[in-house]
Backbone of each chain as nested JSON, in Angstrom:
{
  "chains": [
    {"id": "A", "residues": [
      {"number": 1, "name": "UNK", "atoms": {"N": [-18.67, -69.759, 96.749], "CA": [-19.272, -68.413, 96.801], "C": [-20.523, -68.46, 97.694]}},
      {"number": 2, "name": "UNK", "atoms": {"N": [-20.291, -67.494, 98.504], "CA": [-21.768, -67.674, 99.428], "C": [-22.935, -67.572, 98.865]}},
      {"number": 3, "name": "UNK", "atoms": {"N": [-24.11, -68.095, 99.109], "CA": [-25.275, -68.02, 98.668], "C": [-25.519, -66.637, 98.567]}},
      {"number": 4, "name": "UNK", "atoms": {"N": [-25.766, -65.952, 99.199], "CA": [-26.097, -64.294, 98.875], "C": [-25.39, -63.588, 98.179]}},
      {"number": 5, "name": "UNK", "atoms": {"N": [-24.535, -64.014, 98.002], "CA": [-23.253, -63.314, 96.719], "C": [-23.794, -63.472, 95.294]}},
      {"number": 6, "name": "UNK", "atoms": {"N": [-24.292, -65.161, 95.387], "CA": [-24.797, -65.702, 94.055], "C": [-26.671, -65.756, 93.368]}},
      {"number": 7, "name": "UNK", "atoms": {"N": [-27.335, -64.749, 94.914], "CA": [-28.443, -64.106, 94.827], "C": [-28.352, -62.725, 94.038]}},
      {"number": 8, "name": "UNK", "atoms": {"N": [-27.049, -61.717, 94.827], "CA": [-26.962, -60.723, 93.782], "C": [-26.485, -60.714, 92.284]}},
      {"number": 9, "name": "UNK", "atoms": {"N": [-25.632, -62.137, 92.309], "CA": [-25.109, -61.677, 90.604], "C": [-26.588, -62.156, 89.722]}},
      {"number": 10, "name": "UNK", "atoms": {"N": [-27.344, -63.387, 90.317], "CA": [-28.57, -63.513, 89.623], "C": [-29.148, -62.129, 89.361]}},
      {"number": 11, "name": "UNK", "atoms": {"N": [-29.464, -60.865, 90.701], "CA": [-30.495, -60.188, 90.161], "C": [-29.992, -59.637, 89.244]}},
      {"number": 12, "name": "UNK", "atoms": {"N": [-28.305, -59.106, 89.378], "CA": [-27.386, -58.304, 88.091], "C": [-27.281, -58.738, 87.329]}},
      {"number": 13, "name": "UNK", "atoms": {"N": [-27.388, -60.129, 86.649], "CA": [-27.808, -60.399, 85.292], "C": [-29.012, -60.187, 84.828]}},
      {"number": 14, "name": "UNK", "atoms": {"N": [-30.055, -60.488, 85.489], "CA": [-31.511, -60.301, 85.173], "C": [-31.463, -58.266, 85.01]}},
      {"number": 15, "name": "UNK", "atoms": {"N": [-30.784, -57.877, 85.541], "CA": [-31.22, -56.223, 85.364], "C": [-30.141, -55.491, 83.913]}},
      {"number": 16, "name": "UNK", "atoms": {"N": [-28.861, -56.85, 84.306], "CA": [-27.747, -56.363, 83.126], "C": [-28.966, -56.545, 81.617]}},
      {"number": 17, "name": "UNK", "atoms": {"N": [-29.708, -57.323, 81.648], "CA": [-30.26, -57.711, 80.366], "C": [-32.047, -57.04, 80.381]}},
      {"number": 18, "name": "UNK", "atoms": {"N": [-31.958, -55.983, 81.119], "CA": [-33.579, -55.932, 81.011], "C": [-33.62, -55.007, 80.179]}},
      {"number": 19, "name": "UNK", "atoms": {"N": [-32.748, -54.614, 79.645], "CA": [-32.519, -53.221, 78.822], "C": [-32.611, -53.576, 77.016]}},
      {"number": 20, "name": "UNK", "atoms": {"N": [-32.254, -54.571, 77.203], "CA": [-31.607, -55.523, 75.632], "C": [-32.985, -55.94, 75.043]}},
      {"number": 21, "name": "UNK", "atoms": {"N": [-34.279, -56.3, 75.25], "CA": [-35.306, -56.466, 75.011], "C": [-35.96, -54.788, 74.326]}},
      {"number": 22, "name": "UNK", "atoms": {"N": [-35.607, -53.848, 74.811], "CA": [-36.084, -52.597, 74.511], "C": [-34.978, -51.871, 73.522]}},
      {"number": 23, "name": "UNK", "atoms": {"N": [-33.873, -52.356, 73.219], "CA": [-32.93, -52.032, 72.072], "C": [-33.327, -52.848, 71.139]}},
      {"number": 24, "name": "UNK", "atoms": {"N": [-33.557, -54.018, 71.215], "CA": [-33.903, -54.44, 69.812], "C": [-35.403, -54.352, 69.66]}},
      {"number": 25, "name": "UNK", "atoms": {"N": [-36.457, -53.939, 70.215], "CA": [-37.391, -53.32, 69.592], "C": [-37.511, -52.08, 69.202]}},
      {"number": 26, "name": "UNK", "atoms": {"N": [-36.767, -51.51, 69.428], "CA": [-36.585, -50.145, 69.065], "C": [-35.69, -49.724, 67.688]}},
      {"number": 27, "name": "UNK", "atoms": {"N": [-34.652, -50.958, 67.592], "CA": [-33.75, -51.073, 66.207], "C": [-35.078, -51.515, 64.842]}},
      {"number": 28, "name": "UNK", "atoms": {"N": [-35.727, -52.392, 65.931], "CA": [-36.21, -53.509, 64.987], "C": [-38.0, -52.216, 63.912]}},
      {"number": 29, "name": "UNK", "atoms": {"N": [-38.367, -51.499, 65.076], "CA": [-39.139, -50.575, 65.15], "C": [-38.694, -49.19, 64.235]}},
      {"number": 30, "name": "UNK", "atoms": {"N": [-37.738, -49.077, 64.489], "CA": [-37.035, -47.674, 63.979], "C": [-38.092, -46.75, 64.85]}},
      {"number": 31, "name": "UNK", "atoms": {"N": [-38.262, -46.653, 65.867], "CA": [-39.208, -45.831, 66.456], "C": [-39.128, -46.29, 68.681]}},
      {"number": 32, "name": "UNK", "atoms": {"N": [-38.639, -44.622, 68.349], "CA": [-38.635, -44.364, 70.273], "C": [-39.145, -43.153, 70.793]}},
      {"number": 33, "name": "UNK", "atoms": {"N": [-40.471, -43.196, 69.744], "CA": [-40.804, -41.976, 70.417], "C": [-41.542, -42.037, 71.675]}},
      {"number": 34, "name": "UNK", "atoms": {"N": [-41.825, -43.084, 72.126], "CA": [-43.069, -43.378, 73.326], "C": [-41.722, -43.198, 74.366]}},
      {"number": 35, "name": "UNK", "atoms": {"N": [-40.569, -43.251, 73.969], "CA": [-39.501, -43.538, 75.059], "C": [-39.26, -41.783, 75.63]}},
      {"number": 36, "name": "UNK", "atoms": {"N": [-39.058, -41.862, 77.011], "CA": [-38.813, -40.929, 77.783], "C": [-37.342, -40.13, 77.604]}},
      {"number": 37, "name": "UNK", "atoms": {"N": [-37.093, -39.33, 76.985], "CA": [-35.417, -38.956, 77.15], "C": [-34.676, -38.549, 78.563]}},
      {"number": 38, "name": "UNK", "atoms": {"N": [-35.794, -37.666, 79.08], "CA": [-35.375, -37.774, 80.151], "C": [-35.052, -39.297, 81.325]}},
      {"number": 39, "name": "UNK", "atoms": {"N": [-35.832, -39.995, 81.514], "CA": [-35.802, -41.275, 81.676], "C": [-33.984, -41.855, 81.087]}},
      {"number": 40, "name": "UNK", "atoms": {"N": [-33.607, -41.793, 80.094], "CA": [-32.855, -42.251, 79.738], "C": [-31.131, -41.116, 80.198]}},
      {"number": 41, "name": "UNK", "atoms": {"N": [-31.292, -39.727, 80.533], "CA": [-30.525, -39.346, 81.282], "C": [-30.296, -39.337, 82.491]}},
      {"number": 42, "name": "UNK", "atoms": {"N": [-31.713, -39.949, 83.47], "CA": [-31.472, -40.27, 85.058], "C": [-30.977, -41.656, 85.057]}},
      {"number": 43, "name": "UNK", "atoms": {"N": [-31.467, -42.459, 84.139], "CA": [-30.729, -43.791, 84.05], "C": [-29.538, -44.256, 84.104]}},
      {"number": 44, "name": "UNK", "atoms": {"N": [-29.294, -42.806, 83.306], "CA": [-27.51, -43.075, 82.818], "C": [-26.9, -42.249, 84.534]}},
      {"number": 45, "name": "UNK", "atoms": {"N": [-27.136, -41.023, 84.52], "CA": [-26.301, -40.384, 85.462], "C": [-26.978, -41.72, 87.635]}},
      {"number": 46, "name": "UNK", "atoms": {"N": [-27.744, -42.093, 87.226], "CA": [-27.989, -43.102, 88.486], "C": [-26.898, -44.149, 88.06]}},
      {"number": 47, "name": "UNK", "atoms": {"N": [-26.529, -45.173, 86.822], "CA": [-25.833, -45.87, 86.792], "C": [-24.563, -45.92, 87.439]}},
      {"number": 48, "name": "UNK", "atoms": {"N": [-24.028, -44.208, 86.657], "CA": [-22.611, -43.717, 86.921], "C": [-22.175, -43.554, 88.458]}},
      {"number": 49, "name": "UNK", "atoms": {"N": [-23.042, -43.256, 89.07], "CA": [-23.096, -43.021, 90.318], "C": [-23.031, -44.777, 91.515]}},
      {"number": 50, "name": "UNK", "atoms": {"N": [-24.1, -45.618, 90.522], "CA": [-23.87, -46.808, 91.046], "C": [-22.237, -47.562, 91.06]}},
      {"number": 51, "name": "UNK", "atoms": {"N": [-21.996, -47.223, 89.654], "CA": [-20.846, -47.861, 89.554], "C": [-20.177, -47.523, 90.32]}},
      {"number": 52, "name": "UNK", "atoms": {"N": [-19.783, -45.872, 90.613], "CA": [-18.959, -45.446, 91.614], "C": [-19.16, -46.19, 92.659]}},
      {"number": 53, "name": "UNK", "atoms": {"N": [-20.348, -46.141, 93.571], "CA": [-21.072, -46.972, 94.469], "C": [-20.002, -48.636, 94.966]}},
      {"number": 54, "name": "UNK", "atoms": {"N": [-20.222, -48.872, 93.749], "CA": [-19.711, -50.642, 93.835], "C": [-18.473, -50.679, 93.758]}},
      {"number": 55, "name": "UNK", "atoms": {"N": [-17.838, -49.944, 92.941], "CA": [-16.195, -49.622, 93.008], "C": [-15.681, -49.129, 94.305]}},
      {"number": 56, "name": "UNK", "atoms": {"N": [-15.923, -48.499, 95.232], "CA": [-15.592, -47.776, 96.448], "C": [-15.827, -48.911, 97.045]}},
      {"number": 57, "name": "UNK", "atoms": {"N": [-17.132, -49.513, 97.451], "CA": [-17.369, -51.023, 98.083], "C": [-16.999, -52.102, 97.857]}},
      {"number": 58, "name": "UNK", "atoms": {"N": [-16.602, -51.981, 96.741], "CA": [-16.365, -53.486, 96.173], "C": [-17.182, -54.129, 96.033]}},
      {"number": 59, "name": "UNK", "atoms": {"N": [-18.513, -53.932, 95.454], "CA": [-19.427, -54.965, 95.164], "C": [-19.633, -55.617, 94.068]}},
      {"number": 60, "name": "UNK", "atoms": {"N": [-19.089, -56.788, 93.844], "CA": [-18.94, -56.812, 92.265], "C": [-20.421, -57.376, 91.204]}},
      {"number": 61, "name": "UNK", "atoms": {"N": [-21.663, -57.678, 92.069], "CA": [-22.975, -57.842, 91.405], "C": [-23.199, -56.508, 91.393]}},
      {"number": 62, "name": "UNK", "atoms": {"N": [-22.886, -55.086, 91.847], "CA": [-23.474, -53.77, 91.372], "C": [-22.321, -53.729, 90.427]}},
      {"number": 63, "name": "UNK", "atoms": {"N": [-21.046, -53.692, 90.424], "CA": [-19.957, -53.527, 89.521], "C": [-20.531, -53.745, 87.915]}},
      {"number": 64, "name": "UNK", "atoms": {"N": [-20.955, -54.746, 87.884], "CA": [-21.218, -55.663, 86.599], "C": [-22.603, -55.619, 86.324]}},
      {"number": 65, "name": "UNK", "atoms": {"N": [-23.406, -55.256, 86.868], "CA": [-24.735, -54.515, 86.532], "C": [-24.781, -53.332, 86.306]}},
      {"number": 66, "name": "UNK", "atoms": {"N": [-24.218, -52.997, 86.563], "CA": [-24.432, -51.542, 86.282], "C": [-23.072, -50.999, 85.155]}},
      {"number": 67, "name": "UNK", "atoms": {"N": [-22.17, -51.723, 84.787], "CA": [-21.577, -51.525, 83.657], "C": [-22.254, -52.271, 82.592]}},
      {"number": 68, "name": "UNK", "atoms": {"N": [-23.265, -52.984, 82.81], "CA": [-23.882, -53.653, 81.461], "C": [-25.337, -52.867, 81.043]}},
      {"number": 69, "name": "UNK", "atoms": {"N": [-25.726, -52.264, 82.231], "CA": [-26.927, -51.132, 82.145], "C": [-26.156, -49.844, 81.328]}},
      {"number": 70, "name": "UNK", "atoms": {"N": [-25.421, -49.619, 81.812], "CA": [-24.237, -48.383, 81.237], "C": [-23.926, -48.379, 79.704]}},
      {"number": 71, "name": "UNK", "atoms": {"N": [-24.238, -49.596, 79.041], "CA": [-24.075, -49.603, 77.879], "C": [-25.718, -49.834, 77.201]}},
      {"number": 72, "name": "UNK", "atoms": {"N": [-26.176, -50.32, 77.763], "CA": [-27.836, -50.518, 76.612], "C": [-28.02, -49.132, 76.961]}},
      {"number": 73, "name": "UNK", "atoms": {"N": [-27.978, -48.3, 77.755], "CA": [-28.504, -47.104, 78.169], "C": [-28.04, -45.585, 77.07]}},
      {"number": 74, "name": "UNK", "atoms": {"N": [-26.584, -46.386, 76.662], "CA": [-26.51, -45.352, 75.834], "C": [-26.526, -45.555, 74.223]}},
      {"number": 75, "name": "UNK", "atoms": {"N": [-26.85, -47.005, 74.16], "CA": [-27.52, -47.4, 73.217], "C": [-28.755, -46.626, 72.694]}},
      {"number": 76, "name": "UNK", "atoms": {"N": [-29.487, -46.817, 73.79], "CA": [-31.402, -46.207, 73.666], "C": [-30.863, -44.783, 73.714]}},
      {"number": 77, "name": "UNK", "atoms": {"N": [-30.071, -44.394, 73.96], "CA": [-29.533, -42.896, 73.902], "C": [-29.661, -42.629, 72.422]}},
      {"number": 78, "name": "UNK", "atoms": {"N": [-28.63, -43.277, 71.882], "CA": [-28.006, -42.891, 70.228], "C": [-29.35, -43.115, 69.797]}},
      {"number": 79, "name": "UNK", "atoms": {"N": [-29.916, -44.263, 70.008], "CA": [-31.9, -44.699, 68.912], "C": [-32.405, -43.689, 69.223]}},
      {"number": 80, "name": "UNK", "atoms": {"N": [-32.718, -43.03, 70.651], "CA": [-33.629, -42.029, 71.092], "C": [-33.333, -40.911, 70.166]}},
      {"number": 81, "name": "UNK", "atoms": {"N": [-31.858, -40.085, 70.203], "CA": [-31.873, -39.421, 69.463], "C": [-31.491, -39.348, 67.928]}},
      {"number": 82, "name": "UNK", "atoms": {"N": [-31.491, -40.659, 67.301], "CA": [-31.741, -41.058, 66.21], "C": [-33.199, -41.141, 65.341]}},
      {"number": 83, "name": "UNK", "atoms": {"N": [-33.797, -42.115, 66.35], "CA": [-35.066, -42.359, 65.045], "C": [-36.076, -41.495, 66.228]}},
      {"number": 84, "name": "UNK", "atoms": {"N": [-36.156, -40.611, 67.288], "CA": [-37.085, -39.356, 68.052], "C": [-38.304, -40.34, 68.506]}}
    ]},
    {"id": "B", "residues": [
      {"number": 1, "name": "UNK", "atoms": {"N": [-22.964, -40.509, 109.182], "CA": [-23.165, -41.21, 108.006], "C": [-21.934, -41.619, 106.847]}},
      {"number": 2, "name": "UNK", "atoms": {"N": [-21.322, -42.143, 107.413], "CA": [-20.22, -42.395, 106.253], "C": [-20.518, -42.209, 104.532]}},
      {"number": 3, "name": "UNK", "atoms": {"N": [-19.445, -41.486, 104.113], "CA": [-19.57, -40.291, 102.596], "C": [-19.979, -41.834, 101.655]}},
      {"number": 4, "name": "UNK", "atoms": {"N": [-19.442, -42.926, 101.197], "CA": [-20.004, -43.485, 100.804], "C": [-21.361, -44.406, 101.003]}},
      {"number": 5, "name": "UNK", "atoms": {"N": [-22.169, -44.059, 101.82], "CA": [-23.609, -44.564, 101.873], "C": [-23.927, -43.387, 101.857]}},
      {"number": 6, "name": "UNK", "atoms": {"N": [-23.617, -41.86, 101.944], "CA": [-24.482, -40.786, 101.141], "C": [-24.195, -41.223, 100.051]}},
      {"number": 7, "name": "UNK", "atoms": {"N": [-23.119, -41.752, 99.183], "CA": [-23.046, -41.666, 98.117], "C": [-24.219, -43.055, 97.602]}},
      {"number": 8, "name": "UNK", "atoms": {"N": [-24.055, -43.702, 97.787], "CA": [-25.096, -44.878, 97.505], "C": [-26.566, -44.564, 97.748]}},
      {"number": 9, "name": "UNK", "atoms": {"N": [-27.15, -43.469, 98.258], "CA": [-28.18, -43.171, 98.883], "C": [-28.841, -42.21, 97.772]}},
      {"number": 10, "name": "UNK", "atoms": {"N": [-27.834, -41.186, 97.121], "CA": [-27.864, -40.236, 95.952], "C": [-28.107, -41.14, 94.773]}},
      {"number": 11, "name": "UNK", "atoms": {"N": [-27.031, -41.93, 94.477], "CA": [-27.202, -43.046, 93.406], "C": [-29.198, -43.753, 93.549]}},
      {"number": 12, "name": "UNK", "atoms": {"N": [-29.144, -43.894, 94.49], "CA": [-30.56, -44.728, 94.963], "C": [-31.797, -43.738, 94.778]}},
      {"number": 13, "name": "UNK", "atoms": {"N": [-31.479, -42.518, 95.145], "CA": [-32.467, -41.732, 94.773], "C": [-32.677, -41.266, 93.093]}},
      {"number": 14, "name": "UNK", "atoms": {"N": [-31.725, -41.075, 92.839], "CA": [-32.141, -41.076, 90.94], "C": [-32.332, -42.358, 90.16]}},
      {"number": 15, "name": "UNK", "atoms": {"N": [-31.633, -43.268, 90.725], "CA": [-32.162, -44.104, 90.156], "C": [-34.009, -44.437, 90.189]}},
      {"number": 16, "name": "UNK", "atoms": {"N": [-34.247, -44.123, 91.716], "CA": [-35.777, -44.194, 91.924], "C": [-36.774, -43.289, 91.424]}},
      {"number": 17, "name": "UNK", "atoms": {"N": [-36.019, -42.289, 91.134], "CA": [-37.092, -41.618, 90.053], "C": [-36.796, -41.383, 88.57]}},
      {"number": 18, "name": "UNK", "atoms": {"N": [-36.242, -42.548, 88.268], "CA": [-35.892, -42.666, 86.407], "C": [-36.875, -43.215, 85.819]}},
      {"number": 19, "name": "UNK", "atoms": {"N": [-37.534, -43.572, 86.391], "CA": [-38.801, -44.027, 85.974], "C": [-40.093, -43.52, 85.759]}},
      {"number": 20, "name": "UNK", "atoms": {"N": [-40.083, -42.192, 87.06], "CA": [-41.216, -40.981, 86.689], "C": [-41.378, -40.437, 85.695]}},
      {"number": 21, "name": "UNK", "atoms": {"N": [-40.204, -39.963, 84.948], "CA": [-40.606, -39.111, 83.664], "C": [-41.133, -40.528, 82.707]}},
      {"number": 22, "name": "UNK", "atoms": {"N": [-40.735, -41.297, 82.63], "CA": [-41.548, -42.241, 81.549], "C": [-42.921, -42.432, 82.174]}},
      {"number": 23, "name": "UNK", "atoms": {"N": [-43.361, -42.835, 83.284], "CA": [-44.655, -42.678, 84.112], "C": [-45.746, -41.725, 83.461]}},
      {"number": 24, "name": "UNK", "atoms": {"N": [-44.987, -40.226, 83.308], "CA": [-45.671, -39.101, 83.157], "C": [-45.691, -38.941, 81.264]}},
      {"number": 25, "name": "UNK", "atoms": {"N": [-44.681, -39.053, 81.048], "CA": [-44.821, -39.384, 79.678], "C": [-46.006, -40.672, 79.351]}},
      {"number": 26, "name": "UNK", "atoms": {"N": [-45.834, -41.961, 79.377], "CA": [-47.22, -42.091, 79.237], "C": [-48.626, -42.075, 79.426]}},
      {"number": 27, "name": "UNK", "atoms": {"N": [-48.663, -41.597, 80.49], "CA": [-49.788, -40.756, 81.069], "C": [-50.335, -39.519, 80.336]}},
      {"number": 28, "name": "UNK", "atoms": {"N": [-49.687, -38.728, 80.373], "CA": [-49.866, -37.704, 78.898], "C": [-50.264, -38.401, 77.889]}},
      {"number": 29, "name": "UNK", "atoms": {"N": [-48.879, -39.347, 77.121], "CA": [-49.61, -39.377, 75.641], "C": [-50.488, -40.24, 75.222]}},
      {"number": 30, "name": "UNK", "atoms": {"N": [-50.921, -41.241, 76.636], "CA": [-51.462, -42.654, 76.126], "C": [-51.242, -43.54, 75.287]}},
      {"number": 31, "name": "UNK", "atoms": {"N": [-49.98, -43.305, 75.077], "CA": [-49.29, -44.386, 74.324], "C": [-48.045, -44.805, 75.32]}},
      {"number": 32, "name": "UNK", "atoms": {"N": [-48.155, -46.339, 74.654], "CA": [-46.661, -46.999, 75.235], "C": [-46.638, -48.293, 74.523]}},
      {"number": 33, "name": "UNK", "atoms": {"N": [-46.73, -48.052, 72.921], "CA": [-46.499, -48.632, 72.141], "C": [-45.425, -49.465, 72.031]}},
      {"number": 34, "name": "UNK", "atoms": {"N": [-44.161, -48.177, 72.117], "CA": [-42.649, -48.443, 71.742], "C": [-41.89, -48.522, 73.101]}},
      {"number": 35, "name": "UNK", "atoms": {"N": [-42.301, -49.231, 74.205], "CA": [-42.507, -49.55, 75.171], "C": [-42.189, -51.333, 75.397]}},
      {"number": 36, "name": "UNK", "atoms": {"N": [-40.983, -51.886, 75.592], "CA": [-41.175, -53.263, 75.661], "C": [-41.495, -54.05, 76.94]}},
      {"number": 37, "name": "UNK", "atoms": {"N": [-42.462, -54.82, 76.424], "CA": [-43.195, -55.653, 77.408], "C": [-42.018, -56.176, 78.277]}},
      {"number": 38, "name": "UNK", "atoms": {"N": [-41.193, -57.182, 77.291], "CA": [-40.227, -57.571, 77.487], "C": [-39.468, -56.892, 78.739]}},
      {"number": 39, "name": "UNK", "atoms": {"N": [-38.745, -55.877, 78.527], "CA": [-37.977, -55.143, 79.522], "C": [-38.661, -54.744, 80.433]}},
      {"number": 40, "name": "UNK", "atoms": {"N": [-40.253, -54.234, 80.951], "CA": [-40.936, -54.141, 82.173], "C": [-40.838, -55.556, 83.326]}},
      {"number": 41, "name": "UNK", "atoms": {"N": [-41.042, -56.124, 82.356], "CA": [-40.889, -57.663, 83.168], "C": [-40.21, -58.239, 83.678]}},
      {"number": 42, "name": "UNK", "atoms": {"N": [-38.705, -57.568, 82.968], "CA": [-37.311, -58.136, 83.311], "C": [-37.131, -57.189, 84.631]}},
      {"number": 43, "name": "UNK", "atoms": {"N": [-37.347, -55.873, 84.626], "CA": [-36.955, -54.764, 85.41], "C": [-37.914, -55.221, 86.348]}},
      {"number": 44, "name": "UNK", "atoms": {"N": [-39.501, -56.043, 86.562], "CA": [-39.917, -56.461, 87.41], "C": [-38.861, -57.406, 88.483]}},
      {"number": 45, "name": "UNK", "atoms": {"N": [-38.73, -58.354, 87.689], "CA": [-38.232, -59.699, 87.97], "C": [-36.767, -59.456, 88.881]}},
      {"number": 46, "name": "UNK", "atoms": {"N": [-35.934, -58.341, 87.819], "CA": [-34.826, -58.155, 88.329], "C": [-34.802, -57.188, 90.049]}},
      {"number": 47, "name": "UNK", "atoms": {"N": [-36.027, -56.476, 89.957], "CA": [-36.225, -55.284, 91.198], "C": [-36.655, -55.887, 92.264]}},
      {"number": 48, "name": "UNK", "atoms": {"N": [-37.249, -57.198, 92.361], "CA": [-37.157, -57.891, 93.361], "C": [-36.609, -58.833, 93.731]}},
      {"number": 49, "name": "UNK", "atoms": {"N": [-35.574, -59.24, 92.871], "CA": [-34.284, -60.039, 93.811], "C": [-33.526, -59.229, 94.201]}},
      {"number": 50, "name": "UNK", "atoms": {"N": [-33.22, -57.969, 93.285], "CA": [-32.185, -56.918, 94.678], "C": [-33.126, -56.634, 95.531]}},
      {"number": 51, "name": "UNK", "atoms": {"N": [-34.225, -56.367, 95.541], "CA": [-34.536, -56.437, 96.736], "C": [-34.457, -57.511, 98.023]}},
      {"number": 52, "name": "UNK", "atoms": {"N": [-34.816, -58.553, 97.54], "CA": [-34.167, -59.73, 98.243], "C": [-33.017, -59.683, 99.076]}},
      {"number": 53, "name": "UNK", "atoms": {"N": [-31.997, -59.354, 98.108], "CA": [-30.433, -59.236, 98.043], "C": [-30.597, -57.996, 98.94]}},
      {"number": 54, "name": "UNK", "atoms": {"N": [-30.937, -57.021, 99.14], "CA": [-31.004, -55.8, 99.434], "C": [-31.205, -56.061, 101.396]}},
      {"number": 55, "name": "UNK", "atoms": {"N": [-32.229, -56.541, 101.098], "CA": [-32.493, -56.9, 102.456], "C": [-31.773, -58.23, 103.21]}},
      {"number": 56, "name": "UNK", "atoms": {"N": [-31.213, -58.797, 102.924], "CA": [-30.648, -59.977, 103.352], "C": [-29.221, -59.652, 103.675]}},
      {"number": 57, "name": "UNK", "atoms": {"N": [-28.421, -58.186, 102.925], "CA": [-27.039, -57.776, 103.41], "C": [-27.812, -56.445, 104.093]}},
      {"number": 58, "name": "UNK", "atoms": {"N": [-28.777, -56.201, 104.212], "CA": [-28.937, -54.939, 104.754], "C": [-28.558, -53.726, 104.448]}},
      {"number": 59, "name": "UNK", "atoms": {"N": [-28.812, -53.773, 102.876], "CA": [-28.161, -52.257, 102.504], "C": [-29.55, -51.253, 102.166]}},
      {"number": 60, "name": "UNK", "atoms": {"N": [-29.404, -50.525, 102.989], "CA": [-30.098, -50.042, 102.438], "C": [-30.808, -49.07, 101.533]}},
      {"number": 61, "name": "UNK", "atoms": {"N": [-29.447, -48.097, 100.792], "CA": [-29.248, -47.931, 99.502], "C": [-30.206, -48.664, 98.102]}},
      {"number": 62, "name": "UNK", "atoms": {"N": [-30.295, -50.362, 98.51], "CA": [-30.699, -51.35, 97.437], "C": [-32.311, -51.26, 98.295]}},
      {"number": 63, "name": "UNK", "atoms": {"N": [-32.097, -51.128, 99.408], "CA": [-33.71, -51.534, 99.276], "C": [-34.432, -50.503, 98.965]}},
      {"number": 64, "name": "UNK", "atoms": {"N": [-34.423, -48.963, 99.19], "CA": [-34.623, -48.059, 99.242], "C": [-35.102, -47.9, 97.091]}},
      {"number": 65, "name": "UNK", "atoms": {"N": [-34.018, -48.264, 97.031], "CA": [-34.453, -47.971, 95.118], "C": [-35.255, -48.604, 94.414]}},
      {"number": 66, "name": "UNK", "atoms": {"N": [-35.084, -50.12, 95.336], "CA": [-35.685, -51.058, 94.485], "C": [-36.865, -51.291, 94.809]}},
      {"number": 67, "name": "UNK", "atoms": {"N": [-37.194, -50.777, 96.063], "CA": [-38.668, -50.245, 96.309], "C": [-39.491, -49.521, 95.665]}},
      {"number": 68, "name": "UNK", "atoms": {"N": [-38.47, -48.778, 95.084], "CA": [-39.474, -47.518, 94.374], "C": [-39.283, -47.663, 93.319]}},
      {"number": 69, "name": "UNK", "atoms": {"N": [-38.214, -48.43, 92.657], "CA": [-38.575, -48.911, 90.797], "C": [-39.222, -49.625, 90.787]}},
      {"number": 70, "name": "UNK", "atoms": {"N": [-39.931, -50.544, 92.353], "CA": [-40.927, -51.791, 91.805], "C": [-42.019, -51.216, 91.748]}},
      {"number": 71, "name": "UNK", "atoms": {"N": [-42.619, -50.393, 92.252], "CA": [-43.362, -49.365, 92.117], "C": [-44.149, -49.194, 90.956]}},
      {"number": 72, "name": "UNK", "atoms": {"N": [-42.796, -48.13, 90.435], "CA": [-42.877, -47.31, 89.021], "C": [-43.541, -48.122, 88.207]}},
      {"number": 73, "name": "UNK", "atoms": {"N": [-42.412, -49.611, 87.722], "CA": [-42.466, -50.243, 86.776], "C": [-43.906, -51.123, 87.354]}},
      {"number": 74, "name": "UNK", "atoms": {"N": [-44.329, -51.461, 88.252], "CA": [-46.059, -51.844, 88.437], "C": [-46.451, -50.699, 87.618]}},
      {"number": 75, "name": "UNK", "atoms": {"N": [-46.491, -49.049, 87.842], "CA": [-47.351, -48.155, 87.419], "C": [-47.389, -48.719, 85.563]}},
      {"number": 76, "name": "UNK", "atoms": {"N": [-45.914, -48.851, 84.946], "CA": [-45.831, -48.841, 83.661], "C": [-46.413, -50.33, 82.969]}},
      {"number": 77, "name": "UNK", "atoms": {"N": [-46.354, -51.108, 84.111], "CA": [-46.795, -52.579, 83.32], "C": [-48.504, -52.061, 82.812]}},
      {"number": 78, "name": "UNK", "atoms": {"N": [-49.253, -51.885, 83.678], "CA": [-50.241, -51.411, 84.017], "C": [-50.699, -50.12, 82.197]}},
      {"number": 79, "name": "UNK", "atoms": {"N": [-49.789, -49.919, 82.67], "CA": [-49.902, -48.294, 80.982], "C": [-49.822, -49.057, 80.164]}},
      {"number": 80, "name": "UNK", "atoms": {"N": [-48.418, -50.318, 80.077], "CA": [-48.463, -50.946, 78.941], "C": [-49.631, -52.061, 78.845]}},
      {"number": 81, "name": "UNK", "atoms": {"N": [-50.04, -52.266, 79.355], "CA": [-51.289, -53.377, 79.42], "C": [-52.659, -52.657, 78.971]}},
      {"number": 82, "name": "UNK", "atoms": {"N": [-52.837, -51.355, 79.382], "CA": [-54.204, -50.856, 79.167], "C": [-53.64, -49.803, 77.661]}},
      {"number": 83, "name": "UNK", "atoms": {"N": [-53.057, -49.161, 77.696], "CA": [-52.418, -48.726, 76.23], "C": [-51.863, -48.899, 75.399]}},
      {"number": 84, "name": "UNK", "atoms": {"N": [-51.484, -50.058, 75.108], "CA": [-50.949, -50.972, 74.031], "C": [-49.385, -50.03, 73.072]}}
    ]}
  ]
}
């Protein structure tokens, strides 16, 4: 795998997981109110759009980042509008 | 302009401002309690290897976003550091 191939899946793991630190403080918290909702609907509708993005290109470090963002995102969704 | 790098360009632009409304949200409330350290750091860490990545295939879709979430998330480390 070329070196720059294996630069992007590094940053797409590091971004697949930057989300997972802020779900479990927020489970752990029972509290998201400091959290932006809006924030969490440009997140989601930018993801959807990425994915499209990487699927048309074939990029498979946006592919897989952005389907692993796609899910903490609607995670902090359900908490957001769970515990406000 | 070929329809998919508008499309990557749209994706790039919301993604780059998903971060404003949380910006402005803590700015208002002075809080960013429920705010994880954790995930600023990661979204640091992670926004400049796509950038890396960004610039090294020349897309510039990736550099364009990840410019401006490194940004943001400087503005928010910054909120979370002085507002606990």
């Amino acid at each position: 795998m070329p070196l720059i191939e294996i630069l992007g899946l590094v940053a797409g793991t590091i971004t697949s997981i930057t989300f997972l630190p802020q779900v479990i403080k927020v489970w752990q918290t029972k509290s998201a109110k400091d959290l932006s909702l809006m924030m969490l609907l440009l997140l989601m509708l930018g993801v959807v759009l990425w994915l499209t993005y990487g699927l048309l290109i074939m990029n498979p470090a946006i592919i897989y980042t952005n389907s692993m963002v796609l899910a903490m995102s609607l995670i902090l969704l359900y908490f957001k509008l769970r515990f406000k």
